[in-house]
C-alpha positions, -999 to +999 in steps of 0.1 A: -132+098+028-167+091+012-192+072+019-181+038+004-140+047-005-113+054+018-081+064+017-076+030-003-105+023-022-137+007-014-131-016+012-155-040+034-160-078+039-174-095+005-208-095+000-216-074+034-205-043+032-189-050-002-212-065-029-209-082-062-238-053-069-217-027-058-190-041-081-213-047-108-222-011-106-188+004-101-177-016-139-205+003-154-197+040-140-163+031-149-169+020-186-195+050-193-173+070-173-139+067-194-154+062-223-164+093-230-127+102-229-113+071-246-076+075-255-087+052-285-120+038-300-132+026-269-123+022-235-097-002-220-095-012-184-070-035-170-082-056-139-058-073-111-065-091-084-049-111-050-055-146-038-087-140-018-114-164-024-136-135-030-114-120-059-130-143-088-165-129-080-157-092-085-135-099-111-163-110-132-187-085-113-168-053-125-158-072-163-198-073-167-202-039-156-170-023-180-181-044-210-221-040-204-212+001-209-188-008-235-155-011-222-128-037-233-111-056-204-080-071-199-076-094-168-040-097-155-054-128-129-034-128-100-009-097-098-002-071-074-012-037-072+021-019-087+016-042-120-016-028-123-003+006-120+025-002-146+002-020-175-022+013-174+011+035-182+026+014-205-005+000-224-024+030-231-055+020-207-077+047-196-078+034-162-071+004-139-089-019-110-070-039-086-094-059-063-077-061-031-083-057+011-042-050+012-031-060+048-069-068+057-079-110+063-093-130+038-128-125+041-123-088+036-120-070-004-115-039-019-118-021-051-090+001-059-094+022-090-064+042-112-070+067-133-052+063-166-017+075-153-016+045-131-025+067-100-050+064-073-085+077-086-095+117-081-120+127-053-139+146-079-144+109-096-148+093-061-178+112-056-196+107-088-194+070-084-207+073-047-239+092-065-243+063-085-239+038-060-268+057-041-291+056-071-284+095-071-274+098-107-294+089-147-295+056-152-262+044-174-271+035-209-263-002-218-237-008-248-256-024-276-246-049-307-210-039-316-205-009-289-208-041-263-172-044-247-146-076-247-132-091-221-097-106-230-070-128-210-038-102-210-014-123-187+012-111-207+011-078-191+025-093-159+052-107-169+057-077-185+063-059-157+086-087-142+106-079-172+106-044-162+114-046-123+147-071-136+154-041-161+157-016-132+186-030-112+223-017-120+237-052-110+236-084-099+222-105-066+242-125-070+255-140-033+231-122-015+205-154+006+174-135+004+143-146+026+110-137+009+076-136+024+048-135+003+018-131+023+000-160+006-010-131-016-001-113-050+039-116-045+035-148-049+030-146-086+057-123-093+084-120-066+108-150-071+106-149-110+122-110-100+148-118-075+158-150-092+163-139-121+183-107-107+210-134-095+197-134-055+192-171-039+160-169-029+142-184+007+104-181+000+075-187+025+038-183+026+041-186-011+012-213-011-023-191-012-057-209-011-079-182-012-082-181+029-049-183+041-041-147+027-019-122+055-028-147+082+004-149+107+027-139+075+037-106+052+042-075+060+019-069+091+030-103+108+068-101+106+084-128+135+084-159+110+105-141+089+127-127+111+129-164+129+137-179+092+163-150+086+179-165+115+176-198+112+188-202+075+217-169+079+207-155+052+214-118+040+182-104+047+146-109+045+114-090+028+081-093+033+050-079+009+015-076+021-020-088+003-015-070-030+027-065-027+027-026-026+046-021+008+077-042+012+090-042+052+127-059+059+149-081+080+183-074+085+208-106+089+207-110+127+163-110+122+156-071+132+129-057+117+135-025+095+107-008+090+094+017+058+112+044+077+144+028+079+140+019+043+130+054+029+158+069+051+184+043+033+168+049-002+174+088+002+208+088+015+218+070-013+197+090-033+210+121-021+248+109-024+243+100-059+227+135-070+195+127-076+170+130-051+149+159-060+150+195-039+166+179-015+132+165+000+116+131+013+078+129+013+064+112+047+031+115+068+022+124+106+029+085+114+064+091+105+087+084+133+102+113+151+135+096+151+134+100+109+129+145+111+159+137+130+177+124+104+166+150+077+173+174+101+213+160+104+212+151+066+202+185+054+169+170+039+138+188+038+106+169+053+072+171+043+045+158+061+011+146+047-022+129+062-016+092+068-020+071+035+001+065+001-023+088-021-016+118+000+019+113-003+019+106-036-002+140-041+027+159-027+054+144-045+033+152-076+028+188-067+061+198-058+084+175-080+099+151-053+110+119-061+110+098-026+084+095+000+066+068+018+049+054+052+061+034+080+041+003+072+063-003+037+046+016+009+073+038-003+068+055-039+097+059-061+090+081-084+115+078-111+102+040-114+067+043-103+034+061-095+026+036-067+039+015-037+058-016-052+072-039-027+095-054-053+111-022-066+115-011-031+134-048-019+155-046-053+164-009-046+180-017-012+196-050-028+210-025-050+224-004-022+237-033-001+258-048-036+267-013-045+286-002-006+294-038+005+271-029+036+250-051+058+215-042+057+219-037+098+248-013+087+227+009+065+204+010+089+224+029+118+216+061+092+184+065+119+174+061+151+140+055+157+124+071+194+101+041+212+071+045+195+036+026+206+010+013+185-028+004+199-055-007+175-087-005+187-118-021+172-149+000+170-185+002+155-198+016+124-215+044+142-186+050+166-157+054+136-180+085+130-186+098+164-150+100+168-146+132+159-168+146+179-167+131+212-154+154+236-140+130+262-115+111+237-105+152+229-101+157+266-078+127+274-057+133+242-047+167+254-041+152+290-017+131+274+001+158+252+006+175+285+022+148+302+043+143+272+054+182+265+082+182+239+093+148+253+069+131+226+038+131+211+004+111+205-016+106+176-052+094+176-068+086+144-099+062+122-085+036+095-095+048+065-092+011+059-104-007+090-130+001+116-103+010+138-091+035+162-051+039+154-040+051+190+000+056+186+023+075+210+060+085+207+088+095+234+117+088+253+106+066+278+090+038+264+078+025+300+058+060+301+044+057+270+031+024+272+011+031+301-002+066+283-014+047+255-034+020+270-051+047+296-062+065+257-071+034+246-089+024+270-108+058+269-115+050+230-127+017+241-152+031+263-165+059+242-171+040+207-170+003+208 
């Protein structure tokens, strides 16, 4: 991680950490940057963005800074990250920006660049933009009289994309009662147009963004009203997108949550049983549940762990020609279909497996069996995100713990590369155990860098 990007972008709250300067700045590295490698005449970038107030300012923050270096821009308004990813690929753009905090509250924002396959943005490019930032690098030139970029409405190239999630499914919805929950974000643009018009009946909540109300109690990260409306209404299933709609979590019909696990795990058997999931192999990372090597191991699938976040995994996939992989928390990359987490494809794709066996989504997912797993989030400071490393007590207390655990389970201590947070997660047998074992770590990570 640099000094301004994590694992997903530049992230911060808007206009502390997170500037209309610094997003002013990033448009012109981006428009000098690309356009000295211009598929074309001159460089095109296509800008998204979610339903955070915030969004509209560095919208027309980073469309100054392209077109002041030359670049032509095309704003796609309100879309979600995967469309993004989609228009580059299949307009010939040199690169992409989504403006997005994900998961994060309203009052935080992000900056999330592709490069001109739709993908997340190199390190080696990362770090020249970080120089620039810092004042580190030549001043840019400006573009002058006709060299001055555009900036043009291309809503168009949403819809599209809706045209080409509808073209992916094999069959109809039709008499599946599907609840969908979209985050008061960027699903709520796109993901009833798809699973209408695929044949589902559709349930939608949190469907009503005003530019605050964005992840708060709803999506993907607060999943118990749609699980209670699953319930209540007896409908099929239920899906649930985050801020920007690239991770997708489910219900099952009786309200149990099944997590990006569960829903790689279904998505590769099926795969695997239809002959084309690649070498054999699904892509995870060391937040993967120990209850889904399991099922690898019993499926004769080969799994690959990466570092926590959707650019790593998409890394491997890339290197070694796999076709599946994915996180817990719902982004799951489909290769075949996409270069990015896409909440939609990955709803339509189990859909497409629940019409195709006649299963239940509860059915499907007996494939695994996840082991207890804890989750502890703890807040911390600027300066103690990057003591963490180093502090020798927090080191101490996670081996104590390992101990305890033996080959009974395992804990994992890590910084958000998105938050200023302390992920403290433990896995075992006994859940009883491992609740207390995470809250005495916590509490030690607490103490040390709060």
């Amino acid at each position: 991680m640099g000094k301004y990007f994590g694992t997903d972008g530049f992230r911060g709250e808007a206009n502390v950490d997170l500037t209309v300067e610094h997003a002013y700045k990033v448009g012109r590295f981006l428009g000098w940057y690309y356009g000295k490698q211009a598929k074309g005449d001159r460089c095109r970038v296509v800008i998204g963005k979610d339903t955070r107030r915030s969004s509209y300012m560095f919208e027309y923050s980073l469309a100054a800074g392209l077109t002041a270096s030359g670049a032509d821009t095309y704003l796609l308004h309100v879309t979600t990250t995967p469309s993004v990813s989609h228009v580059i690929r299949t307009e010939d753009c040199d690169c992409g920006i989504m403006i997005s905090a994900s998961h994060n509250p309203y009052y935080d924002n992000g900056i999330k660049v592709m490069n001109g396959n739709g993908e997340k943005l190199e390190e080696s490019v990362i770090t020249e933009i970080e120089k620039y930032l810092d004042g580190e690098m030549e001043e840019i030139p400006l573009a002058k009289r006709e060299n001055i970029g555009r900036t043009q409405d291309f809503a168009a190239g949403r819809n599209r994309y809706i045209g080409y999630l509808i073209s992916i499914a094999t069959r109809s919805f039709k008499g599946k009662k599907v609840g969908l929950d979209c985050s008061n974000g960027s699903a709520s643009s796109v993901a009833k147009s798809v699973f209408d018009a695929l044949g589902a009946d559709t349930y939608v909540i949190n469907d009503k963004p005003d530019g605050l109300n964005i992840n708060r109690d709803c999506g993907s990260t607060h999943m118990s009203k749609l699980q209670k409306y699953v319930r209540e209404h007896k409908l099929s299933c239920g899906l649930a997108f985050d801020g920007d709609a690239d991770r997708c979590l489910a219900v099952d019909e009786s309200g149990n949550l099944v997590d990006g696990d569960y829903l790689i795990a279904i998505c590769a058997n099926d795969m695997k049983q239809r002959g084309v999931l690649k070498k054999n192999a699904v892509v995870g990372t060391i937040m993967t549940n120990m209850g889904f090597n399991k099922f690898c191991e019993e499926n004769d699938m080969h799994f690959v762990s990466t570092k926590v976040g959707d650019r790593y995994v998409l890394e491997a996939m890339m290197q070694e020609g796999y076709n599946i992989g994915g996180e817990q928390s719902g982004h799951i990359i489909l290769l075949d279909y996409a270069t990015t987490g896409d909440g939609q494809l990955s709803g339509a794709m189990i859909l497409s497996i629940m019409k195709r066996t006649g299963e239940k989504l509860s059915q499907l997912a007996k494939i695994m069996e996840r082991l207890p797993q804890v989750l502890i989030n703890v807040k911390v400071s600027r300066e103690g995100k990057l003591s963490f490393y180093t502090d020798r007590e927090i080191k101490a207390e996670i081996e104590r713990v390992s101990e305890i655990l033996g080959d009974r389970g395992r804990i994992l201590v890590r910084v958000s590369g998105t938050e200023p947070l302390v992920r403290v997660m433990l896995e075992g047998e006994n859940l009883e155990e491992i609740q207390n074992l995470a809250e005495e770590a916590a509490q030690v990570v607490r103490e040390r860098l709060a």
